[in-house]
C-alpha positions as CSV (number, residue, x, y, z in Angstrom):
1,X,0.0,0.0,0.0
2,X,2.4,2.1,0.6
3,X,3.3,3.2,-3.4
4,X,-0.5,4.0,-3.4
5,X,0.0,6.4,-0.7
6,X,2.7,7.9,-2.7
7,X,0.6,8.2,-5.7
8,X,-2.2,10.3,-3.6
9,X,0.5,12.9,-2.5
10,X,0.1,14.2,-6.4
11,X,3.9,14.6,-6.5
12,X,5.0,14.6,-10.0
13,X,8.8,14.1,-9.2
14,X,7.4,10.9,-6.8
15,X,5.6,9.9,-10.0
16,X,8.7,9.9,-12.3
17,X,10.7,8.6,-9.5
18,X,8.3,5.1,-9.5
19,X,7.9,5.4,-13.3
20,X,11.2,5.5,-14.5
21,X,13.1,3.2,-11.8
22,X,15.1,6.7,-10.6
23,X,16.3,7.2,-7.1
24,X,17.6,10.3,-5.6
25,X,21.5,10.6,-6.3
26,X,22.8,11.4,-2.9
27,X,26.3,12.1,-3.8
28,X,27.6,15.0,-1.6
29,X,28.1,18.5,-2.5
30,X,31.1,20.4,-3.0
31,X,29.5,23.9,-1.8
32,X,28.1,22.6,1.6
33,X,28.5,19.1,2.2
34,X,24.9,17.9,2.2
35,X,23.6,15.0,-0.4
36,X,22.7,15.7,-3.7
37,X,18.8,15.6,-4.2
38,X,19.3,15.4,-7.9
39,X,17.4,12.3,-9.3
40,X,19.6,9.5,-10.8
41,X,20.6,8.4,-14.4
42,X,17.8,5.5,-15.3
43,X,19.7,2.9,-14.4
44,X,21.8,4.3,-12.8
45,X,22.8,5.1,-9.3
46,X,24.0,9.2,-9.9
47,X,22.7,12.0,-11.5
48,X,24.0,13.8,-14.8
49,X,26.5,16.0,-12.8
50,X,28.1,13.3,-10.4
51,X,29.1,10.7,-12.7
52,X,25.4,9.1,-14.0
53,X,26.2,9.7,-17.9
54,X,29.6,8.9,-17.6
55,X,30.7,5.8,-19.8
56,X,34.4,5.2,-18.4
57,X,37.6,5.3,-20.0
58,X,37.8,4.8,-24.1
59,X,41.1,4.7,-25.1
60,X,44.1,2.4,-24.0
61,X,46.0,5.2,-22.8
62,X,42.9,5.7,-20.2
63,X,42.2,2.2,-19.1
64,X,46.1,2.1,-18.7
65,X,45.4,5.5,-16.0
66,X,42.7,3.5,-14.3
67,X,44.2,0.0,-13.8
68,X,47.5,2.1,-12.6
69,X,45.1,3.7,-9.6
70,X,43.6,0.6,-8.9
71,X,46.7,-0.9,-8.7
72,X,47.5,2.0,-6.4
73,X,44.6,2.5,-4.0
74,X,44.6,-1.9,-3.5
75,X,48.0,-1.7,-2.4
76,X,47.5,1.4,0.3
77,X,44.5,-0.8,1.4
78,X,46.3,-3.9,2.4
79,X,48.9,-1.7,4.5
């Protein structure tokens, strides 16, 4: 019952929210710290401006980038 209950509070970003399988992105703010309210990328789990659209790395001089900071951040976690 409770998506009914929802669905009575005529909220149309609570509407989209249920229609399109968005949540709200939550990521924190440069300016002041608090989460973003920003709703996510279908399918995804951030908005447009923190990282939702983004695809990853294309070329072989970028993967080479990230598999160098993984590399990086696994061996400063098992210190």
């Amino acid at each position: 019952m409770p998506i009914e209950r929802l669905l009575q509070a005529n909220s149309k970003r609570l509407r989209k929210m249920l229609r399109d399988n968005r949540m709200v992105c939550g990521a924190r703010r440069r300016s002041d710290g608090q989460p973003c309210q920003a709703l996510s990328v279908a399918g995804k789990l951030r908005c447009k401006w923190h990282g939702g659209c983004s695809t990853g790395p294309r070329t072989a001089e970028g993967k080479a980038v990230v598999a160098a900071n993984l590399r990086k951040v696994t061996c400063l976690a098992e210190k």
